[in-house]
C-alpha positions as CSV (number, residue, x, y, z in Angstrom):
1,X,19.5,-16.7,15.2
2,X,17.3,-14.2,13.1
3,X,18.5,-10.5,12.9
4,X,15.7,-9.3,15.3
5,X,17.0,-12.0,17.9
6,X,20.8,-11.1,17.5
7,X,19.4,-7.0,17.7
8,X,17.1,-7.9,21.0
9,X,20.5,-10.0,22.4
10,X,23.1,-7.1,21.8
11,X,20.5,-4.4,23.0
12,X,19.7,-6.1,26.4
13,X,23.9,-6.9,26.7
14,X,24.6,-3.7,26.7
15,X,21.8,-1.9,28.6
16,X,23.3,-4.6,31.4
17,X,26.7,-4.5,31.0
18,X,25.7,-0.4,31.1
19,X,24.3,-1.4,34.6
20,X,26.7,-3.7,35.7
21,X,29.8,-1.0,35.0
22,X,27.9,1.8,36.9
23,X,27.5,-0.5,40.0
24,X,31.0,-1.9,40.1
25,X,32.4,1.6,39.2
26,X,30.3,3.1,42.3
27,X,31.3,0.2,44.8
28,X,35.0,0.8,43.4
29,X,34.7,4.4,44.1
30,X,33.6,4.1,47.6
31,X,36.0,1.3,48.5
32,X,38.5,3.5,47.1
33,X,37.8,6.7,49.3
34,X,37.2,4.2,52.5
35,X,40.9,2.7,52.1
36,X,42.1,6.5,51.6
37,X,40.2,6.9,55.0
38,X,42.4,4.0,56.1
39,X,45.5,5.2,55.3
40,X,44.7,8.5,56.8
41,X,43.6,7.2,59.6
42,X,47.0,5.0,59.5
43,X,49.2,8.6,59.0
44,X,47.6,10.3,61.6
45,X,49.3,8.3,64.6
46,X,52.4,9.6,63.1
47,X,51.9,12.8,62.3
48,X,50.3,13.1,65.9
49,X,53.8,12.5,67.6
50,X,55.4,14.8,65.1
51,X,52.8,17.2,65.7
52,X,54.0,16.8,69.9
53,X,57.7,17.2,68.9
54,X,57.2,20.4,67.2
55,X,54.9,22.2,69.4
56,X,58.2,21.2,72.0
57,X,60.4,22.8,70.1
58,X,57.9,26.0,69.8
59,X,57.7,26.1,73.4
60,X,61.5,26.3,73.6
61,X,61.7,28.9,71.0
62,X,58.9,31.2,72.3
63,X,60.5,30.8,76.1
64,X,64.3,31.8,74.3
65,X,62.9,34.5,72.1
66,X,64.9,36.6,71.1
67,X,68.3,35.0,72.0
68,X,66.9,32.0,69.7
69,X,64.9,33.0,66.5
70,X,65.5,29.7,64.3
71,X,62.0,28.0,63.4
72,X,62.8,24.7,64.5
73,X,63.0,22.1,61.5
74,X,62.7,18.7,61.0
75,X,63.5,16.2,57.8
76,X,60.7,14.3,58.2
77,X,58.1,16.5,57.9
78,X,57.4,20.3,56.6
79,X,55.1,22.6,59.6
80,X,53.8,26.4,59.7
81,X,52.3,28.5,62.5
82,X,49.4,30.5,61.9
83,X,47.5,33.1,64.4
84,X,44.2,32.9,65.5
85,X,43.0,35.4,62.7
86,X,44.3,33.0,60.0
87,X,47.7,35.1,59.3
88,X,50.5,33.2,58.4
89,X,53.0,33.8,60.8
90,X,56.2,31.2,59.4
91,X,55.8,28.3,56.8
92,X,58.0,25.4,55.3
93,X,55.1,23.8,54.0
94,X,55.7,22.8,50.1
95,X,51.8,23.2,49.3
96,X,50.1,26.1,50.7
97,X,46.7,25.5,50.5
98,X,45.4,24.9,54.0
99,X,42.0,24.3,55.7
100,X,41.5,25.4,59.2
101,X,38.3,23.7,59.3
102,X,40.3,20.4,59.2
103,X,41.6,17.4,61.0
104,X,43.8,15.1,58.4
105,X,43.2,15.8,54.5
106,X,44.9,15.0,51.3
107,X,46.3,18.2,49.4
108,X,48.1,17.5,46.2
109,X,51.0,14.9,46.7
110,X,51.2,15.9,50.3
111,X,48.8,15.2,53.5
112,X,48.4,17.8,55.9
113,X,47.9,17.1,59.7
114,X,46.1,20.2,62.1
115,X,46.9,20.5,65.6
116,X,44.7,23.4,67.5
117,X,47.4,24.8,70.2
118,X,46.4,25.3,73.7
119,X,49.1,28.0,74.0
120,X,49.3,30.8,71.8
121,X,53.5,30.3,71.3
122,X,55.1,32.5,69.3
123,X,51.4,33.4,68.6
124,X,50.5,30.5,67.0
125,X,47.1,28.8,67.2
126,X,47.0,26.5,64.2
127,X,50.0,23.9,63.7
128,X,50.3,22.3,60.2
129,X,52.3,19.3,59.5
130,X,52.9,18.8,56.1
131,X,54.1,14.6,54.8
132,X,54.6,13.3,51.6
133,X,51.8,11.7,50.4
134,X,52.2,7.5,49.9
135,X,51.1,6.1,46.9
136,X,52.0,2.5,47.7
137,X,48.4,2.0,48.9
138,X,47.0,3.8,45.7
139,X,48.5,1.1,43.8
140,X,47.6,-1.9,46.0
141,X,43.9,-0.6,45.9
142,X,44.2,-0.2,42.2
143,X,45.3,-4.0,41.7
144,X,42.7,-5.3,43.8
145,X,40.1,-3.4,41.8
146,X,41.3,-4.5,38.5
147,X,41.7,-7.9,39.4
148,X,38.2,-8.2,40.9
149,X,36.5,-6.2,37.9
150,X,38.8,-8.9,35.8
151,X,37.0,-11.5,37.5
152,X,33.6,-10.4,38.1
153,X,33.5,-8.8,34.9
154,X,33.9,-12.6,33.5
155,X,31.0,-13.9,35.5
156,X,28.9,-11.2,35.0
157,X,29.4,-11.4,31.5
158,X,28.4,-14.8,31.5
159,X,25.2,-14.5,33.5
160,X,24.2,-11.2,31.2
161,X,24.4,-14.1,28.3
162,X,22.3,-16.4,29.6
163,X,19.8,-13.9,31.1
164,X,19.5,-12.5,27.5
165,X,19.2,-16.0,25.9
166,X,16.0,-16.5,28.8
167,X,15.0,-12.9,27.5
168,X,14.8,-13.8,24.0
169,X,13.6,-17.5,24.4
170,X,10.4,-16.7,23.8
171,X,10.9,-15.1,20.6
172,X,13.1,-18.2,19.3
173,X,9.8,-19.8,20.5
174,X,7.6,-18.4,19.0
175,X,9.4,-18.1,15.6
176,X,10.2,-22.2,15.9
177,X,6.3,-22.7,16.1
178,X,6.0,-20.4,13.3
179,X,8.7,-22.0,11.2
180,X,7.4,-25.4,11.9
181,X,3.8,-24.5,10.7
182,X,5.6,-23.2,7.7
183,X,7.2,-26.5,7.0
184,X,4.1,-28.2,7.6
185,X,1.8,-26.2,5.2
186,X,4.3,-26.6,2.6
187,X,4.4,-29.9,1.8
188,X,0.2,-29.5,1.6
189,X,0.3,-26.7,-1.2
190,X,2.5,-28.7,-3.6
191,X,0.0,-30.7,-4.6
192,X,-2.9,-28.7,-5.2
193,X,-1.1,-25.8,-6.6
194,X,0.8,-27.5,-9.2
195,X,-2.8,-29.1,-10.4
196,X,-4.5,-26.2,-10.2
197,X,-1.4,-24.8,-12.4
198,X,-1.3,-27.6,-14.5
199,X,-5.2,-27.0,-15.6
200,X,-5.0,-23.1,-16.1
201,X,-2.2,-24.0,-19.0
202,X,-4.0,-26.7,-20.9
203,X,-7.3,-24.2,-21.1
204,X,-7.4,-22.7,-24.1
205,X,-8.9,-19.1,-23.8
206,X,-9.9,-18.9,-27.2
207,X,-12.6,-21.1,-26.9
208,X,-14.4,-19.4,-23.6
209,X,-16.5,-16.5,-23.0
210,X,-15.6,-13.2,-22.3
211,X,-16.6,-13.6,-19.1
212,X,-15.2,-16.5,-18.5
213,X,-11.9,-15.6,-19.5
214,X,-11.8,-13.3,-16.9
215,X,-12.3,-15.4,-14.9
216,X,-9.9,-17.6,-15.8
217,X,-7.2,-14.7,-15.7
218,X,-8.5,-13.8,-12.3
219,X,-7.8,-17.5,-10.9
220,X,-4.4,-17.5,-13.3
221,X,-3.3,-14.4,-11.0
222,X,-4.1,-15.7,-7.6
223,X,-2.5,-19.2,-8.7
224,X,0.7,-17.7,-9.5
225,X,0.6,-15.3,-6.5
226,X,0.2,-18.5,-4.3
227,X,2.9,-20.1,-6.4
228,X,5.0,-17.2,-5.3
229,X,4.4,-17.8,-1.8
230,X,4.8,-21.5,-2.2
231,X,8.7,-21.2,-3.6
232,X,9.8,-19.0,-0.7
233,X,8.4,-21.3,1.3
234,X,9.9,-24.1,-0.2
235,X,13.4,-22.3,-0.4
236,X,13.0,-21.5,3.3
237,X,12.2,-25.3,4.9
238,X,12.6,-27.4,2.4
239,X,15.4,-26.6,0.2
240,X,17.8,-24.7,2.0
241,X,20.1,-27.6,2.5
242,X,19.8,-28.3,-1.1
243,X,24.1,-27.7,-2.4
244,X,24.5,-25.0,-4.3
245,X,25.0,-25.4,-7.9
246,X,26.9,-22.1,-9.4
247,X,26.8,-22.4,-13.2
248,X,27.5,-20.2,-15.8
249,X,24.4,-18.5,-17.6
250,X,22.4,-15.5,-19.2
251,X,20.9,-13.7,-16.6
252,X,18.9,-11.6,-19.3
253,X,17.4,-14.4,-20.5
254,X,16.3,-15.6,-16.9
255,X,15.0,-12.4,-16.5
256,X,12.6,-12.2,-19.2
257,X,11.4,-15.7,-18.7
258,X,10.6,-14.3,-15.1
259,X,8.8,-11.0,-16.3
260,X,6.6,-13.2,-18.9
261,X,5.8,-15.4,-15.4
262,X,4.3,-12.4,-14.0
263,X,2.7,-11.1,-17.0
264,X,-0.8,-11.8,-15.8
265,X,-0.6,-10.0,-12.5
266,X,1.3,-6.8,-14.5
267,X,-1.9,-7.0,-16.5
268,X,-4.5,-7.5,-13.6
269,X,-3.2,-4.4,-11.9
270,X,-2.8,-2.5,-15.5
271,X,0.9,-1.9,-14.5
272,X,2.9,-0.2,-17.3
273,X,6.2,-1.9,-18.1
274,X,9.5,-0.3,-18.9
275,X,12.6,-2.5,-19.7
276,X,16.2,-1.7,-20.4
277,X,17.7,-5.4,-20.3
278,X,21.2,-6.0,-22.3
279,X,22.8,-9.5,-22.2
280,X,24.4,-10.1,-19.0
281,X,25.9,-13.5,-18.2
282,X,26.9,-14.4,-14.6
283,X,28.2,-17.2,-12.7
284,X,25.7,-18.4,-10.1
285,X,22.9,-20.8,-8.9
286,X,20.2,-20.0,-11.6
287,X,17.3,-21.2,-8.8
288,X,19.0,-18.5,-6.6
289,X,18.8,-16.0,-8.4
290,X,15.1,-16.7,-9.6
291,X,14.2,-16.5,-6.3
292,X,15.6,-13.3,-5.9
293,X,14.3,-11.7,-8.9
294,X,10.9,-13.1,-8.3
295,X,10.5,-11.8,-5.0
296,X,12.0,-8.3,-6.4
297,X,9.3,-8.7,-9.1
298,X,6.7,-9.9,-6.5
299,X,7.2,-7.1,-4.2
300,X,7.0,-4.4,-7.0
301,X,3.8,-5.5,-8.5
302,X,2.2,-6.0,-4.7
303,X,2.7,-3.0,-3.1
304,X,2.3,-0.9,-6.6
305,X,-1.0,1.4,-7.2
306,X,-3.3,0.0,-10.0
307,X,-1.9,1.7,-13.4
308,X,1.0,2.8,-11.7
309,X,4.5,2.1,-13.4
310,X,7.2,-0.9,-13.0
311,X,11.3,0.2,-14.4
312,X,13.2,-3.0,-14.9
313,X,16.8,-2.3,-16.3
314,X,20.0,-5.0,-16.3
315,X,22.9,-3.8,-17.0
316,X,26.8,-5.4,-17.0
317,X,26.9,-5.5,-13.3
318,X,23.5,-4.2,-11.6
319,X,20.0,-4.9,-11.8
320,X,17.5,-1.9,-11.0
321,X,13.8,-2.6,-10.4
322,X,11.8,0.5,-9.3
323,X,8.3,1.0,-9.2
324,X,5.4,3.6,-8.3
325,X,4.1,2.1,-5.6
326,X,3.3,2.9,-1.7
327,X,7.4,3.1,-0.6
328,X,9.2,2.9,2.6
329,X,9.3,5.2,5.6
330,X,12.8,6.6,5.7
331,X,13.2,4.6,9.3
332,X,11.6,1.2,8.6
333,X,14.2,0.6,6.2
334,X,17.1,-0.9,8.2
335,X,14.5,-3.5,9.3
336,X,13.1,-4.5,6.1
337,X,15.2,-7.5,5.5
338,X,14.2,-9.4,8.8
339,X,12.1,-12.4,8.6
340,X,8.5,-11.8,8.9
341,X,8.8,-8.0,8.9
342,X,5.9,-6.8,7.5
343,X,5.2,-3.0,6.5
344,X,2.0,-2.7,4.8
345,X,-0.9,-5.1,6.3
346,X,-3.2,-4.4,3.2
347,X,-1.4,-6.8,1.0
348,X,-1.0,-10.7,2.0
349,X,2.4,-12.8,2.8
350,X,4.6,-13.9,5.3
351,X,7.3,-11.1,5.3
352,X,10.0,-13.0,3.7
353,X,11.0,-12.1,0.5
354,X,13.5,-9.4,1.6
355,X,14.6,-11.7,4.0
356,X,15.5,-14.5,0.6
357,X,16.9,-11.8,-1.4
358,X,19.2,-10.4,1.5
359,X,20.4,-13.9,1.7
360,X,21.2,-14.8,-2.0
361,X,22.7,-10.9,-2.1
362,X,25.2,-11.8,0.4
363,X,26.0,-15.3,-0.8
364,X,27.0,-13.7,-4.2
365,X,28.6,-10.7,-2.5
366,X,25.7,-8.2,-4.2
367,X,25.3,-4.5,-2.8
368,X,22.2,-3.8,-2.3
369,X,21.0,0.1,-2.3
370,X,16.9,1.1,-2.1
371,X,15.7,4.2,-2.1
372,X,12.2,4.8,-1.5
373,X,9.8,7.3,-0.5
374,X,6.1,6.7,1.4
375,X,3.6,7.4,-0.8
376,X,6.0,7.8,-4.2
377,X,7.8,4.0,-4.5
378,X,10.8,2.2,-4.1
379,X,13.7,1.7,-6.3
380,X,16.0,-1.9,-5.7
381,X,19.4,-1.8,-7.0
382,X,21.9,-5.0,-7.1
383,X,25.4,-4.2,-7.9
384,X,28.1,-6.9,-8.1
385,X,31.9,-7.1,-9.8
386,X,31.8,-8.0,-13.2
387,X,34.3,-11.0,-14.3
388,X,36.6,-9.8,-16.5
389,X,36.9,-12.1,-19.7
């Protein structure tokens, strides 16, 4: 799965997870305050028949006031008795926020119970019983919720994947047909290129024109940028299956054999060339690596201005290749190592050379670091741990 695909996947899994949380989060919510409603519906019978007992025991006190001035008392519940201008006239209640406006409500870690009295006794016309508040059904509710996010969560999970792999099918889909067609023209370019190739090196300018060898230079350049193209191609369909063969070799001189490749487009584009190469040697798969340094070389020379400037230095652990050419926008350039990403549709190519040398950097374990500017060029840095000797 390409890098776009595996981006497109994550960001649809978690705008629906995203979705999917909110929903079962809300449903939660209210099934949560609906069994509170339960259980306070459940407490109310009770606190109903204590409510009776104690407006009794009021009755008894108001009729034997003042012989008997004890607010009656009961261990199973806390009460108070306010007047009808919402003075307190006695309290045992453990939390004193009430609400007149009530019926049954949840206060703290206690439920409160309001009974309106018909008779003003002791001038009371709001009774409050006061209960603990039960938290075994808090923690029954709490299991069943976790157990059903547990399992739903699972299932949703698995129908969020499989919606996102319908999502992104026809991307796969389209990249497949693309890929194919890539295959396909491939095997048809190896033969004409390498004759045309073949032909360019046996001519011997010396003995043409002026004209003509300008010519020739101007087919020599589009041979070898088509050759270009060809080998990423080729890496891509038909040799990436091919083992890997590390070996020990001189990357300098693999990178001078590379730069005198690309000599004649450097000269077709009057690009000034700086070098700073010292022997490096390196353990790796030499085609690997001239696939990398090609593309880096490719890329430099194709999106360059004419007579604009190329920097190639190779030092004991990092290559640098920078050049003068139309850079990068600051945000393009987390993307420009997918396949087929393109940034500039004034020069030719498929959009996957960054993509071949992302691949060979991580194989190798190379850092890569580019810096660019639009409009000022881009600067390429490899970096990888020397073997010590």
């Amino acid at each position: 799965m390409l890098r776009s695909e595996r981006k497109s996947l994550r960001r649809f899994l978690v705008l629906y997870m995203l979705l999917m949380l909110g929903l079962f989060a809300l449903g939660s919510l209210l099934y949560y305050r609906s069994q509170e409603q339960v259980m306070l519906l459940q407490t109310k019978s009770r606190l109903m028949d204590y409510a009776a007992e104690q407006i009794r025991r009021l009755k008894r006190l108001h009729e034997h006031f003042p012989q008997q001035n004890r607010y009656p008392r009961d261990p199973r519940f806390r009460s108070a008795i306010y007047d009808l201008e919402y003075v307190k006239i006695f309290s045992t209640l453990r939390d004193g926020r009430v609400d007149f406006l009530g019926d049954i409500y949840s206060v703290g870690d206690v439920i409160h119970y309001v009974k309106i009295l018909d008779n003003y006794y002791l001038g009371a016309k709001y009774l409050f019983i006061e209960v603990p508040r039960d938290r075994s059904w808090q923690q029954a509710v709490l299991g069943r919720i976790a157990l059903a996010g547990t399992v739903l969560g699972i299932l949703l999970a698995l129908l969020g994947y499989s919606l996102a792999r319908l999502f992104v099918r026809p991307m796969r889909q389209s990249i497949r047909l693309l890929d194919d067609f890539i295959h396909d023209t491939t095997h048809e370019l190896n033969t004409p290129l390498s004759s045309i190739l073949a032909n360019i090196e046996m001519i011997d300018p010396a003995a043409m024109k002026e004209g003509d060898r300008r010519r020739l230079e101007r087919i020599g350049v589009a041979a070898r940028t088509v050759s270009t193209l060809y080998e990423d191609l080729k890496f891509l369909t038909l040799e990436r299956h091919r083992p890997v063969r590390d070996e020990l070799f001189s990357l300098d001189r693999l990178l001078k054999e590379r730069l005198d490749y690309f000599d004649v487009l450097l000269r077709s584009k009057q690009l000034e060339l700086r070098t700073d190469i010292e022997p490096v040697t390196i353990r790796a798969d030499r085609r690997l690596l001239a696939r990398l340094i090609d593309n880096l070389l490719s890329n430099a020379i194709k999106y360059n201005r004419r007579g604009g400037r190329i920097e190639v230095s190779l030092q004991p652990g990092s290559l640098r290749i920078a050049d003068t050419g139309v850079g990068i926008e600051a945000e393009a350039l987390e993307q420009i190592f997918e396949r087929y990403r393109r940034f500039d549709s004034s020069e030719g190519g498929f959009g996957l050379g960054l993509d071949i040398v992302k691949r060979i950097a991580d194989r190798y374990g190379f850092v890569i670091d580019i810096r660019s500017r639009k409009g000022e060029g881009t600067e390429i840095t490899l970096s990888w741990k020397v073997e010590e000797k």
